[in-house]
Z-matrix of the N, CA and C atoms (Angstrom, degrees):
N
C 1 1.461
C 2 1.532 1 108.88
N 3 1.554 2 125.62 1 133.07
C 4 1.350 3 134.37 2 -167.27
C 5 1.690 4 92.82 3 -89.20
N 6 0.990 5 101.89 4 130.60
C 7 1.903 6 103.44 5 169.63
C 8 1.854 7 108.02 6 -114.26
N 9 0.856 8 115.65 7 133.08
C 10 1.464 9 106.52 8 -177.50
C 11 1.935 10 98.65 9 -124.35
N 12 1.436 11 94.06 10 140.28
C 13 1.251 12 91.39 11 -165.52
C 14 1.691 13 121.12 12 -131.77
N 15 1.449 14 135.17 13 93.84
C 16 0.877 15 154.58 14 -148.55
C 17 1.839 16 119.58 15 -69.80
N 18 1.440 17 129.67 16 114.13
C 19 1.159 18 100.47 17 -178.46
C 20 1.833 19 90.61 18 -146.90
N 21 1.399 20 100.85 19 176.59
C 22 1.698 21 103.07 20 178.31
C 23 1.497 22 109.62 21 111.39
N 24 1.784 23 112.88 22 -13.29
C 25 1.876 24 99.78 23 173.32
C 26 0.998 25 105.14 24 -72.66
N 27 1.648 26 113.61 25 -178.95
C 28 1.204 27 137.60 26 -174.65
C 29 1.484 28 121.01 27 163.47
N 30 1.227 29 129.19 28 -170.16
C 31 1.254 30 152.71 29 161.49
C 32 1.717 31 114.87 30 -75.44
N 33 1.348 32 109.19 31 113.23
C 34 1.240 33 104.71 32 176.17
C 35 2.061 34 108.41 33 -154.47
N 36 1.434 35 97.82 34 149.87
C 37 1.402 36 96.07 35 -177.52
C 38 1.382 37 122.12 36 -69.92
N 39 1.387 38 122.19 37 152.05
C 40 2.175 39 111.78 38 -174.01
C 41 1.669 40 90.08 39 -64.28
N 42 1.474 41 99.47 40 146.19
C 43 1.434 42 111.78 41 -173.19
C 44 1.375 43 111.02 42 99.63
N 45 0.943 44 133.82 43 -35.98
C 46 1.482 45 141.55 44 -167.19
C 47 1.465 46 112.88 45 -81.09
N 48 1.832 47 116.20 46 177.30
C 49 1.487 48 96.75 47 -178.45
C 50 1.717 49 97.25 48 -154.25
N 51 1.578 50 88.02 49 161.42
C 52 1.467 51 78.39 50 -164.45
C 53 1.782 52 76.16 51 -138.14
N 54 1.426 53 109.64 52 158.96
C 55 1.882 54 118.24 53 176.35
C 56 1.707 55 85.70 54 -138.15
N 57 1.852 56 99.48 55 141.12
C 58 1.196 57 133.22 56 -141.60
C 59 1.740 58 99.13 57 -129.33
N 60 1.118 59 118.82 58 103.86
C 61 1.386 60 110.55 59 -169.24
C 62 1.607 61 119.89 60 -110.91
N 63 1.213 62 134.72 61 128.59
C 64 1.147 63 134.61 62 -167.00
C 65 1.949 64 111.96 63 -134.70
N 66 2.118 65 86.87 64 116.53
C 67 1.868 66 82.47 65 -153.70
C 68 1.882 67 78.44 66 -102.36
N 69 1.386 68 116.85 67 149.80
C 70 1.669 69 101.41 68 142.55
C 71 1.301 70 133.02 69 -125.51
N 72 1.043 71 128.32 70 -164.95
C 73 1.912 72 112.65 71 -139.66
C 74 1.550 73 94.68 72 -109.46
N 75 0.864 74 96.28 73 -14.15
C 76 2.211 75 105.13 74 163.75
C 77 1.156 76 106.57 75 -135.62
N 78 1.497 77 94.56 76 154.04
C 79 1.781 78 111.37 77 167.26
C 80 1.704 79 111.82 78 -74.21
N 81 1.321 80 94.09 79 101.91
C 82 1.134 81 97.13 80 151.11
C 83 1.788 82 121.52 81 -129.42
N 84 1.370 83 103.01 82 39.56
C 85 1.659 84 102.13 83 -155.37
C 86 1.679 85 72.17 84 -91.45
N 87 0.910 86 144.65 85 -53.38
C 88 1.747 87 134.78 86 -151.08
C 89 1.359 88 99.03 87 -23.96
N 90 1.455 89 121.48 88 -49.56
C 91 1.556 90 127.66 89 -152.93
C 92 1.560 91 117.78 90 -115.59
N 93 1.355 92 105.23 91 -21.11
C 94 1.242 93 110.80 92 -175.03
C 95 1.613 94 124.97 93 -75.12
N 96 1.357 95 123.45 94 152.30
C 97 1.504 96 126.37 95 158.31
C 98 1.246 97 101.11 96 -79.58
N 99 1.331 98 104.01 97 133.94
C 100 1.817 99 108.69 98 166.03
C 101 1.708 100 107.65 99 -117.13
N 102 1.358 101 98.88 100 134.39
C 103 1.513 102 100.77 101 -175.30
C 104 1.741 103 104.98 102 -131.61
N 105 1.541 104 112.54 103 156.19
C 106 1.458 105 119.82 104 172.27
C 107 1.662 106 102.19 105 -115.00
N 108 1.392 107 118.60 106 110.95
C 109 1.105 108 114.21 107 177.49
C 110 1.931 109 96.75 108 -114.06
N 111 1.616 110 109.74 109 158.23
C 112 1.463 111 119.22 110 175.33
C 113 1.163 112 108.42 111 -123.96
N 114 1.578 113 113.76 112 177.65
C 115 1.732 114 107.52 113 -171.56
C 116 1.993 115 79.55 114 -168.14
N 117 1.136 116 100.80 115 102.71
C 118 1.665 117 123.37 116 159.79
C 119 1.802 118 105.42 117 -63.33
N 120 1.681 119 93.90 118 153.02
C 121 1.716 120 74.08 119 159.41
C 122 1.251 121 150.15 120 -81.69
N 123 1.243 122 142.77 121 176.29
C 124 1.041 123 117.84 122 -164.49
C 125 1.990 124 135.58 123 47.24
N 126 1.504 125 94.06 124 -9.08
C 127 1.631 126 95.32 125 168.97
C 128 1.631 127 130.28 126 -119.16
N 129 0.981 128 128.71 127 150.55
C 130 0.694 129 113.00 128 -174.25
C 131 1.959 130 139.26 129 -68.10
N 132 1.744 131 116.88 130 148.99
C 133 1.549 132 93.52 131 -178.51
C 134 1.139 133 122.34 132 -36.32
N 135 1.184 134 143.25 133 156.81
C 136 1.997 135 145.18 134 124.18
C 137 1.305 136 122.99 135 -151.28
N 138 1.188 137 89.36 136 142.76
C 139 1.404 138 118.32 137 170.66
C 140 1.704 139 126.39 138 -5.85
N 141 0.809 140 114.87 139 117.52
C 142 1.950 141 110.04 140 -166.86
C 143 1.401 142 80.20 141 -109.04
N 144 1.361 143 117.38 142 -116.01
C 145 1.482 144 129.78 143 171.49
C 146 1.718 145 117.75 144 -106.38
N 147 1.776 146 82.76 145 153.81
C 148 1.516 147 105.51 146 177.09
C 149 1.607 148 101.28 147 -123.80
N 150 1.808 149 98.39 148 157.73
C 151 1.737 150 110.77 149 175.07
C 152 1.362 151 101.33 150 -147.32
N 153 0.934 152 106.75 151 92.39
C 154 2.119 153 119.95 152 163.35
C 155 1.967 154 102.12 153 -22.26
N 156 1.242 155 114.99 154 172.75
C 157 1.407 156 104.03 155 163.80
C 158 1.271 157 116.57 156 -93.50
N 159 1.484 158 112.28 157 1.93
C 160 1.680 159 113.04 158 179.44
C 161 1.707 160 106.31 159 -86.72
N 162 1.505 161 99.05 160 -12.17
C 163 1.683 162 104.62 161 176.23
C 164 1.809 163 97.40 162 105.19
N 165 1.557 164 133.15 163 2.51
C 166 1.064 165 103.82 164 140.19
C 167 1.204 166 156.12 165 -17.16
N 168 1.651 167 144.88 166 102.48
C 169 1.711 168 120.66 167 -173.75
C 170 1.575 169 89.24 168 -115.43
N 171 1.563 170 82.51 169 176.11
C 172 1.534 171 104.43 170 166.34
C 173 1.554 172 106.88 171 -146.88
N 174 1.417 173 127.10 172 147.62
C 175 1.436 174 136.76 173 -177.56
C 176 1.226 175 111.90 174 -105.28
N 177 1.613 176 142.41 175 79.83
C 178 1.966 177 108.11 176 155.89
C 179 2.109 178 106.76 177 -6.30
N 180 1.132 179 84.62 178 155.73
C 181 1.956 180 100.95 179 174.09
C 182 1.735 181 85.57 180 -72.14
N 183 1.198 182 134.45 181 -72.96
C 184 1.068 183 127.94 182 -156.95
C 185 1.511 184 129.06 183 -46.97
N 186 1.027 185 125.00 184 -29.43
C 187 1.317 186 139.57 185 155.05
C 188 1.463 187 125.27 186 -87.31
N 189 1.301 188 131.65 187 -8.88
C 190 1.669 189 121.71 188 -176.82
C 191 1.547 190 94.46 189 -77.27
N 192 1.489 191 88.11 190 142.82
C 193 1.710 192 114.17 191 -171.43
C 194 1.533 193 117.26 192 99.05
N 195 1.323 194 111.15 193 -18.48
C 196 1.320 195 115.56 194 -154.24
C 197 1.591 196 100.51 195 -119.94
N 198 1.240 197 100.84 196 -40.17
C 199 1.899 198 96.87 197 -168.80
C 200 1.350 199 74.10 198 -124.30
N 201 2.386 200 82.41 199 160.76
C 202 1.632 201 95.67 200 -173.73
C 203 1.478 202 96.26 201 -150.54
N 204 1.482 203 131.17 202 117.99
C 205 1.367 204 132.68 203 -172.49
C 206 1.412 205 97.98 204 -111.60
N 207 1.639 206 84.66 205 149.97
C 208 2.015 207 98.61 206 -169.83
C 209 1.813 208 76.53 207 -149.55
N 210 1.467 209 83.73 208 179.62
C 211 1.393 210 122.16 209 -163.53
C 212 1.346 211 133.29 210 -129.61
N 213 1.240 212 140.33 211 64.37
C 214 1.892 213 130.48 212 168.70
C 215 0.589 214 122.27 213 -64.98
N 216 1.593 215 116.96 214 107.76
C 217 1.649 216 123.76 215 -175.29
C 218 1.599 217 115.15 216 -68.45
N 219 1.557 218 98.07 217 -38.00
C 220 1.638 219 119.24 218 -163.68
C 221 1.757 220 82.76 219 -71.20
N 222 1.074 221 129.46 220 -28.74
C 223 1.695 222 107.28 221 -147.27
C 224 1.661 223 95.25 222 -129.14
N 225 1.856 224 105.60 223 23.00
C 226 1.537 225 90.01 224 170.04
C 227 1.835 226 137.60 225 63.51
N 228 1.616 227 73.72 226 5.94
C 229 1.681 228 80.46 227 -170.21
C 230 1.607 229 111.15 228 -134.13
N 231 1.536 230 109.01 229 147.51
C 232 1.130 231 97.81 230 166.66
C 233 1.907 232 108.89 231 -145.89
N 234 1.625 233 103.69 232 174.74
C 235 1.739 234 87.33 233 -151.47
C 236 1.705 235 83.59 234 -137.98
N 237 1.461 236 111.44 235 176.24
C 238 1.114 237 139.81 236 -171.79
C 239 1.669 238 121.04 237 -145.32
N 240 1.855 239 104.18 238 89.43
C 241 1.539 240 110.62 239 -159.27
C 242 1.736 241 91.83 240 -74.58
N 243 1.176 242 142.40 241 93.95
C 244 1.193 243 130.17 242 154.70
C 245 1.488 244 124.60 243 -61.76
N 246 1.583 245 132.76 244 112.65
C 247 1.320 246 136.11 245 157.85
C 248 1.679 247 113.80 246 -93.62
N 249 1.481 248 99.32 247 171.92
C 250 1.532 249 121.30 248 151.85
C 251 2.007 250 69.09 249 46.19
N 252 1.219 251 136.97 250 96.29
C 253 1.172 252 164.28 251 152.44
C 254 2.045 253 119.63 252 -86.70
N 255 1.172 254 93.27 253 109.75
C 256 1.415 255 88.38 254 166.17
C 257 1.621 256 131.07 255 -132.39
N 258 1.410 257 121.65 256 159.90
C 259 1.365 258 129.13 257 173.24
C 260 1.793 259 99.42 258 -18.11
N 261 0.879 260 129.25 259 -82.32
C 262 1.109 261 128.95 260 -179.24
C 263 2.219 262 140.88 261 -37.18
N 264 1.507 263 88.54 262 1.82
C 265 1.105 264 98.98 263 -146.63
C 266 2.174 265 73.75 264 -116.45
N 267 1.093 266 108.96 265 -6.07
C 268 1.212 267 110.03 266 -179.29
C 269 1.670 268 125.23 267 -60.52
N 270 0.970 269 125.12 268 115.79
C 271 1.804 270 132.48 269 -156.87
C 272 1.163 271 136.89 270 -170.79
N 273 1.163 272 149.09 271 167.00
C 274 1.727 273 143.06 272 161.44
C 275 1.594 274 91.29 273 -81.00
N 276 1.105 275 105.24 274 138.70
C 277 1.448 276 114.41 275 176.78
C 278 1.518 277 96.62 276 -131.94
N 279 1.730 278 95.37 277 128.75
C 280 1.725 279 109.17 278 177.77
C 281 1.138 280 125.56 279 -115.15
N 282 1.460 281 138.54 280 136.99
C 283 1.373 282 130.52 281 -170.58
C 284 1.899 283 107.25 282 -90.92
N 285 0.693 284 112.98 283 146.59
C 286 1.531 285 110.39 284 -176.33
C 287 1.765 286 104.36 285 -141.38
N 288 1.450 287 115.98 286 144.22
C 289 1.476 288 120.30 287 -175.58
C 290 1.829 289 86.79 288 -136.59
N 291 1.080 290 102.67 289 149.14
C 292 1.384 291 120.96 290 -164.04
C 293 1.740 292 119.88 291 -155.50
N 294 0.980 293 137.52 292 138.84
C 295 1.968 294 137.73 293 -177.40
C 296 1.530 295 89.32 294 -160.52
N 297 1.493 296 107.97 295 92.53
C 298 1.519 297 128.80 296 134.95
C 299 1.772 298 85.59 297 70.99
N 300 1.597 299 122.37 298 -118.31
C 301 1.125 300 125.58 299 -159.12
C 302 1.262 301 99.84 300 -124.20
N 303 1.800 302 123.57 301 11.99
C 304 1.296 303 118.71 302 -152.60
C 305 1.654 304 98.09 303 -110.73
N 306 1.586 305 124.70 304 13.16
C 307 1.322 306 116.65 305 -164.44
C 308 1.490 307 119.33 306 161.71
N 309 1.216 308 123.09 307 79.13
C 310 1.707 309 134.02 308 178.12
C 311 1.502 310 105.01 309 -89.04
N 312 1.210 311 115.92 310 118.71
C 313 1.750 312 127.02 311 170.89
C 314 1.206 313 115.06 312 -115.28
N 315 1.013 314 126.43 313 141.10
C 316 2.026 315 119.15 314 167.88
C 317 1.330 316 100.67 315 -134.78
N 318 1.601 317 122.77 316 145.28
C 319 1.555 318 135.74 317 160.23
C 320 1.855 319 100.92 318 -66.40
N 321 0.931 320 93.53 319 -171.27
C 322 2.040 321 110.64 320 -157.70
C 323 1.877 322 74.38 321 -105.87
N 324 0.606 323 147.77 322 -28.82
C 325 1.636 324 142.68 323 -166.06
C 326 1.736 325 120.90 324 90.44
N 327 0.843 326 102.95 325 -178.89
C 328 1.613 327 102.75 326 -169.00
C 329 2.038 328 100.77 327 -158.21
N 330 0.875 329 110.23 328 102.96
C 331 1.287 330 116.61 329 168.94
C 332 1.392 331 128.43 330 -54.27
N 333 1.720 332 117.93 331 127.78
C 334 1.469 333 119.57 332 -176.68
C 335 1.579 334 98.95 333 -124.12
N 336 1.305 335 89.91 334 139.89
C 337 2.160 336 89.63 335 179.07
C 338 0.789 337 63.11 336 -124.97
N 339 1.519 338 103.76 337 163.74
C 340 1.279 339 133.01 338 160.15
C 341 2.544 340 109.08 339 -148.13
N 342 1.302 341 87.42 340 94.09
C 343 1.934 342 98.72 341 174.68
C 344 1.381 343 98.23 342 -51.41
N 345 1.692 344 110.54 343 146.62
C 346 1.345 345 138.63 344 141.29
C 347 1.722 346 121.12 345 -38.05
C-alpha cells in the first residue's frame, strides 16, 4: 500500500509563502501524475496543480504566477512552492498520485491558513 504523506502547512500572513511537500513510501513517481488538490469549507475539492512524470504542469487560473510544482523522482517526493499567498487560498490541501485507471492515492491533507 502507497502512503503519501503531506507536510509544510501552516499559518502564514497574505503575501507570505509557505512550500508543501509530499514524500511516498514507494516509488511510484517513475509513472505517476502527482497533483495538489484543496477543499475550503463548505467548497468543494479542486485541482491546484498537476506534473506528468515527464514534468508536464498545469495551473488552476487562480494560482498561475504564484504557485510552482516540481517533482523528485529520486526522493519520491514532490512539493508545492506557494508565494504572494492570500486569504483566499486558505484550505486542506491534498497530494494525490494517480496512472490512468491503474492506481488513485491521496495524503491525509495538511492545512494552510492564510490571515488578512
Amino acid at each position: 500500500q502507497v502512503q503519501l504523506v503531506e507536510s509544510g502547512g501552516g499559518l502564514v500572513q497574505a503575501g507570505g509563502s509557505l512550500r508543501l511537500s509530499c514524500a511516498a513510501s514507494r516509488s511510484i513517481f517513475s509513472i505517476a501524475v502527482m497533483g495538489w488538490y484543496r477543499q475550503a469549507p463548505g467548497k468543494q475539492r479542486e485541482l491546484v496543480a498537476q506534473i506528468t512524470s515527464g514534468g508536464r504542469n498545469y495551473y488552476v487560473d487562480s494560482v498561475k504566477g504564484r504557485f510552482t510544482i516540481s517533482r523528485d523522482n529520486a526522493k519520491n517526493t514532490v512539493y508545492l512552492q506557494m508565494n504572494s499567498l492570500k486569504p483566499e487560498d486558505t484550505a486542506v490541501y491534498f497530494c494525490n498520485a494517480h496512472y490512468g485507471n491503474q492506481f488513485d492515492y491521496w495524503g491525509q491533507g495538511t492545512q494552510v491558513t492564510v490571515s488578512s
